[in-house]
N, C-alpha and C positions, 0 to 999 in steps of 0.2 A: 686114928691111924686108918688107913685107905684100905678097903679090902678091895681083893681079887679075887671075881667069881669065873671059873672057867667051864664054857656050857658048848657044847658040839654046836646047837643050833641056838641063836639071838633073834628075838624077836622085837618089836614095837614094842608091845609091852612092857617087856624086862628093858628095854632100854629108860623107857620114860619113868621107869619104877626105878630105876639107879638112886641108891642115895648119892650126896656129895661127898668128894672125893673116894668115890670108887668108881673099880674098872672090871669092865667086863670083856672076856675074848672069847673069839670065834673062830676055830680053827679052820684054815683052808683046806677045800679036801685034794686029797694026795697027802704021798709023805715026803716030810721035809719039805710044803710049799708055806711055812708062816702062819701067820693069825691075823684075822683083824683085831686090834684089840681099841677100844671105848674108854676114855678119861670123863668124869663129869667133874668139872670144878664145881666149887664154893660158890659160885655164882649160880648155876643151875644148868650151863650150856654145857655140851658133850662134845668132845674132838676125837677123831677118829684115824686111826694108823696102822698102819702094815708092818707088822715084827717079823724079822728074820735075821738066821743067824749066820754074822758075815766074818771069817778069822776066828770060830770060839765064843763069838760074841754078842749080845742081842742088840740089835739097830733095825731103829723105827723109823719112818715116813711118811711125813703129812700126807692124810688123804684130803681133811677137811672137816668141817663140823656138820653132825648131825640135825638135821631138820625136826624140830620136834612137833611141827605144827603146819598144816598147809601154806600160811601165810607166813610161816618163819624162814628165814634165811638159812642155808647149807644143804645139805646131798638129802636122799633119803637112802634106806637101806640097802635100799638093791643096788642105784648108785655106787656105794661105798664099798659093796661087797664086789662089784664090776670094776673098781679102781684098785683095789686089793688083790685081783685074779691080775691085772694085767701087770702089778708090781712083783708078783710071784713068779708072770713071766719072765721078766727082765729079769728079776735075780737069777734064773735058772739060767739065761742064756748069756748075761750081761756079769756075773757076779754081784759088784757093788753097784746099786741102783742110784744113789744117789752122785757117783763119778757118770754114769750113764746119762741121767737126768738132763746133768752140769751142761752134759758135749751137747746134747739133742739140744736145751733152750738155747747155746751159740750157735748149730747149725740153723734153728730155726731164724734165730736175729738175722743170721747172716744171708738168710735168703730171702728175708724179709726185707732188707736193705736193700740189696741184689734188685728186687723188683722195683723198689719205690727210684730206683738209680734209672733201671730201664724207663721206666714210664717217664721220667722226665729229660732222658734221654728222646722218650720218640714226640715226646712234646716238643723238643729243640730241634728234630729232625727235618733237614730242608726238603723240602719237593723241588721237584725238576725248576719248576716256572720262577721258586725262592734265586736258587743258583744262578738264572738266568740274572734275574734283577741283580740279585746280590754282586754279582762281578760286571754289569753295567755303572754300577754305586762303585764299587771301586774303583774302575778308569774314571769314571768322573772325579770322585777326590781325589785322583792323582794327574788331573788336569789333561788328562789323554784328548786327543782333537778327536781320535773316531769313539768317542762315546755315544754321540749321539745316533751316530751311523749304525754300532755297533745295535743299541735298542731299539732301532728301528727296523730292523734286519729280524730280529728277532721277535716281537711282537707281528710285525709283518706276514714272516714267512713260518715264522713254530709256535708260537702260541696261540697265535689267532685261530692254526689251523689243527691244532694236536691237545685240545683242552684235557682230554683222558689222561693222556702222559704229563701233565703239567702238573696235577694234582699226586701222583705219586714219585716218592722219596728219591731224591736224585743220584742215590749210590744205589736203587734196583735198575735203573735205566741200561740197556744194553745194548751192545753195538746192532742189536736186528732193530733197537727200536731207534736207533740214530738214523742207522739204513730208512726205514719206514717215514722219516721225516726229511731226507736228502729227496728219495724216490719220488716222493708226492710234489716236491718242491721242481724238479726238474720236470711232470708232469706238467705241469701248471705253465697256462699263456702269459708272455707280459701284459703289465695292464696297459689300460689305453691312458692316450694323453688327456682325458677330464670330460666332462661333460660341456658342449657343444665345438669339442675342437674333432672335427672331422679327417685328420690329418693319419695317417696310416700309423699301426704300430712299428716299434724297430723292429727291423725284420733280422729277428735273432731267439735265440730261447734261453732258458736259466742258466744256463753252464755259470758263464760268472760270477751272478748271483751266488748261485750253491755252493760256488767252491768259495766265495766271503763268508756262506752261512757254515759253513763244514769247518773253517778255518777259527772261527770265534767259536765256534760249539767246541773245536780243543780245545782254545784256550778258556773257557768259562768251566771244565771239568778240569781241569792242570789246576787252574783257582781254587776249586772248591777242594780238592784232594790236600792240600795243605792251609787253607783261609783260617780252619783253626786254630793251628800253632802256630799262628803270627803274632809276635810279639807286640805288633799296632794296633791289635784288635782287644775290644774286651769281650772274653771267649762267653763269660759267665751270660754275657745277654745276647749272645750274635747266634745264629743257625748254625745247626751242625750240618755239612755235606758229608765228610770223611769218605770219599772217592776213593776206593782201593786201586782199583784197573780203569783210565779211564778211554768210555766206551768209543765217544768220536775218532780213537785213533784206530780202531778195528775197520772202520769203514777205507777206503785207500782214497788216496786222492783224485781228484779230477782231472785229467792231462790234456794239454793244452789249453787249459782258460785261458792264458794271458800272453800266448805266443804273438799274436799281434800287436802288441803296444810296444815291441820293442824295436821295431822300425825307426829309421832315422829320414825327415825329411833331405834332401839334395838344396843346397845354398840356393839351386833355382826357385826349387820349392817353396824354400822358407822365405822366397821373397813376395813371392806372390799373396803368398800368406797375411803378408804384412802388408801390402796394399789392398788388400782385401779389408783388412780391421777400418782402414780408414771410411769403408762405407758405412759403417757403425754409426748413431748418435755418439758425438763426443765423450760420455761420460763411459759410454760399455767401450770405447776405444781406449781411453784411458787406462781403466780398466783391466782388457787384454792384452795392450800396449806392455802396459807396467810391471803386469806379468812377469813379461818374454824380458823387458828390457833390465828386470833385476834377477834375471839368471835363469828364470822357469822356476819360481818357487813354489810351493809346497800351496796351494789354493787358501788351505783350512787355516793355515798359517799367517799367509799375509792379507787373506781377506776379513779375518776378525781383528784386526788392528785398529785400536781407539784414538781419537784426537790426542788424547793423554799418551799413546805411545810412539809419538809424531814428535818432533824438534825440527829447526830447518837443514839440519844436514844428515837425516838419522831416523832411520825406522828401526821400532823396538818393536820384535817379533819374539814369540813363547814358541822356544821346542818341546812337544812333545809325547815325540814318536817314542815307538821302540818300549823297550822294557825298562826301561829310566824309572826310578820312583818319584821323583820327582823333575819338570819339567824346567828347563834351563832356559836362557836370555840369549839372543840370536841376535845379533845387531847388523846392521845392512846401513852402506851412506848411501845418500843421495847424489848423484852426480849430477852436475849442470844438467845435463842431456834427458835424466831421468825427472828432475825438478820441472824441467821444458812439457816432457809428456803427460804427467799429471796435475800439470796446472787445472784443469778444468775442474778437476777431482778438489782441489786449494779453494779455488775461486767461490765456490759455491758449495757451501758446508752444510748440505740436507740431511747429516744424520747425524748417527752417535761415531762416527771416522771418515775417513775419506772414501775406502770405498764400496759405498751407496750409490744403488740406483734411485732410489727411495726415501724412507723415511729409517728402514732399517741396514745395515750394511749387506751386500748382495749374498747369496748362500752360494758355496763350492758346486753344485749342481748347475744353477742356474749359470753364474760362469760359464761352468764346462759345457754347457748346449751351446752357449755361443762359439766355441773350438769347435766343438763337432759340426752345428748349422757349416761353418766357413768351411770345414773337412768335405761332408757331403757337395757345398756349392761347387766348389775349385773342382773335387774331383768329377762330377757331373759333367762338366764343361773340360774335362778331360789338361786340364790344369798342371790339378796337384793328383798323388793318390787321396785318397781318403784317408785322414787322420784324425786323433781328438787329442786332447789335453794333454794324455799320457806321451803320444809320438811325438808333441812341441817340446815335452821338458827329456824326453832322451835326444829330440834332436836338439836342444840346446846346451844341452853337455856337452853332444857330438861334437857339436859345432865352435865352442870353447876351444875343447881338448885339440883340434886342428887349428887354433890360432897359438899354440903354446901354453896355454893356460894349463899350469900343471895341476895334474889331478889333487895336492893339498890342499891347492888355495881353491879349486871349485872345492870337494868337500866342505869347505869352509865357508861361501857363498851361498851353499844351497842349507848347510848342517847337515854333513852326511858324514858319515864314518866316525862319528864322535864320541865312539865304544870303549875304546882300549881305555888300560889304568892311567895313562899319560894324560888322557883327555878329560877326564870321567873326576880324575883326582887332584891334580897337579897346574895344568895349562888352563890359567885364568887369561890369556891376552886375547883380546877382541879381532886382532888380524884385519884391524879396519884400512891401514894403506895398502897391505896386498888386494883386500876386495875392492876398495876405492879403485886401484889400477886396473882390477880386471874389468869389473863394470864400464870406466870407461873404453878400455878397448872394444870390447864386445859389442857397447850402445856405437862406437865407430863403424862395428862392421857392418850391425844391426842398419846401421841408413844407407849404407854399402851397396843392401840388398836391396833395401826398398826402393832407391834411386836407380837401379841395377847398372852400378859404375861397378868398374871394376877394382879386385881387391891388390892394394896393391905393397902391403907390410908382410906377407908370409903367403907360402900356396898352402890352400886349403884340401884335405887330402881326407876323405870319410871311410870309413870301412863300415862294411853294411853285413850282420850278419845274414841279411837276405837280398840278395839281388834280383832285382823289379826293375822293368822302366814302363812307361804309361806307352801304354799302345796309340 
């Protein structure tokens, strides 16, 4: 039978002097704070526990096993006597210790969790420069034509120049530090034309630029502010942005970037124009011919066209502008008139489409220096005004919509206005004989000009939202 020895003070000694199964206690001092009291089993080991009494009743609490030896495993005295005081607290302020115990080890799990959540929460957390890429990767997998624009604009003009803010989390970013990245940017000279081209810069400054960089910096923070609950995405392994406020729109926009491009050249103009291209080598005539002569289309559009998206009555061009998720088929015929103009383009098949200068198909820039060179020429010589690319494809709407060309069927030759549910959802017909008609009318008037005979199927009637004439 187990004896109980109860001693005010417990020593090392008396403990290791315990026979088996007996127990010895130690009263806490105060009153009513418990006891430690000591089991030795059969086996020779000693456990140790906190009595107090909880309802009328005695309940105990593991503290743990007695140390009987330096090199032995459990507490030692003082130890146990420290874990005994502070379960005497708890019963006093807590009542039941071991309901107490319960909560404390799930608040601790639970904060323990908490953390282990955060931390791989800020391991997934994107920086500014992530965001950046992360939503040039998405226009590109959703076939967008200014992707590449888009990360060249941005590597160009903010990352190259703002490495500090590139490395921190893209939802600290703030509209001062947007500001601080516009600001620098419109400081800044354009660069020159290259190494040995002596030829002056464009005498102009970033407005443009910035108000493109300022326009994808919203939309690259719109992206990130929901990129994670997209249902196309797998969330478990992509970057977190979570963008609450995003910062680009605090900055205001740029006014007047773009007032100039909406200019319409005068029928006189647009003739000159066209006998202008003819000084061109053949192929950049083609080229810029084929252009104007299929409506002013969209550069990025019809200049990456492959042999494969060529038949002899039929160009297959990819839309895809806009917030589309996916990019749509745009089909354009050929008319006699326009098969006439791009023969050269036919005749001799240097690349991977027809239109190549090269070996590779021509890029929308280069193009468009040839619009602007001819802009500057004509208007130097007091010709034309000065125009580029942008004032050919508004004057070629212009100049459409004043031969009757109803605004559905341009929509329809260029791929504009192809938003609503009707279009988006429902309206699969190609509208190839309404475009087949207008192209040919237009390529009509189009030699109209160049011959400068007179038009003689409708008067042509422009409205200009600015009126100019050349001194």
């Amino acid at each position: 039978m187990a004896t109980n020895t109860a001693d005010k003070s417990v020593n090392d000694q008396k403990l290791k002097g315990m026979p088996p199964a007996s127990k010895l206690t130690e009263s806490l001092p105060g009153r009513s704070r418990g006891s430690l009291l000591f089991k030795r089993s059969q086996s020779g080991a000693i456990s140790a526990y906190f009595r107090y009494r909880l309802n009328a009743k005695d309940t105990m609490i593991s503290l743990g096993q007695y140390r009987l030896s330096a090199r032995a495993p459990g507490l030692t005295l003082s130890e146990l006597r420290d874990k005994a005081a502070e379960m005497a607290l708890i019963a006093s302020e807590h009542g039941d210790v071991k309901v107490y115990l319960a909560a404390r080890a799930a608040a601790e799990k639970t904060q323990r969790q908490a953390v282990v959540i955060a931390q791989q929460l800020a391991t997934r957390q994107g920086s500014f420069e992530e965001l950046l890429n992360a939503y040039v990767k998405d226009l590109t997998a959703r076939g967008k034509v200014k992707a590449k624009e888009v990360e060249r604009l941005f590597q160009t003009h903010v990352i190259h120049h703002h490495p500090d803010l590139m490395t921190r989390p893209a939802k600290s970013i703030t509209g001062e530090d947007i500001h601080l990245v516009m600001s620098a940017l419109l400081a800044r000279k354009p660069k020159g034309r290259g190494i040995g081209n002596k030829a002056k810069t464009a005498n102009t400054d970033m407005r443009s630029t910035a108000a493109s960089v300022h326009r994808y910096l919203k939309a690259a923070f719109s992206y990130g502010g929901k990129a994670h609950l997209s249902l196309d995405r797998d969330v478990n392994d992509s970057k977190i942005f979570d963008i609450g406020v995003n910062p680009a729109t605090k900055v205001p926009t740029l006014a007047n970037t773009r007032g100039g491009q909406t200019e319409s050249l005068t029928p006189e103009e647009f003739g000159e124009f066209l006998r202008h291209l003819d000084t061109l080598p053949p192929r950049e005539t083609a080229i810029c011919k084929g252009l104007i002569y299929l409506g002013g289309q969209r550069m990025e559009q019809l200049l990456r066209v492959t042999w494969e998206d060529t038949s002899d009555d039929l160009l297959h061009l990819t839309d895809g502008k806009g917030q589309k998720t996916q990019a749509w088929d745009h089909l354009l015929p050929l008319t006699p008139r326009i098969k006439e103009i791009l023969m050269p383009l036919w005749e001799s098949k240097i690349g991977p489409g027809p239109f190549c200068i090269g070996r590779r198909c021509i890029r929308p820039d280069t193009a468009g220096k040839r619009f602007s060179d001819a802009g500057k020429a004509l208007s130097g010589s007091g010709k034309t005004r000065y125009f580029s690319y942008a004032n050919v494809r508004v004057s070629a709407e212009t100049l459409m919509a004043s031969l009757g060309i109803t605004k559905e069927t341009r929509s329809w030759v260029l791929s504009h206005g192809r938003n609503d549910v009707q279009s988006v959802h429902y309206d699969r017909y190609s509208y190839l004989p309404e475009k087949q008609a207008a192209l040919e009318l237009w390529g009509r008037y189009l030699d109209c000009l160049h011959a400068e005979k007179k038009w003689d199927e409708g008067k042509v009637v422009l409205l200009s939202r600015k009126r100019s004439s050349i001194e």
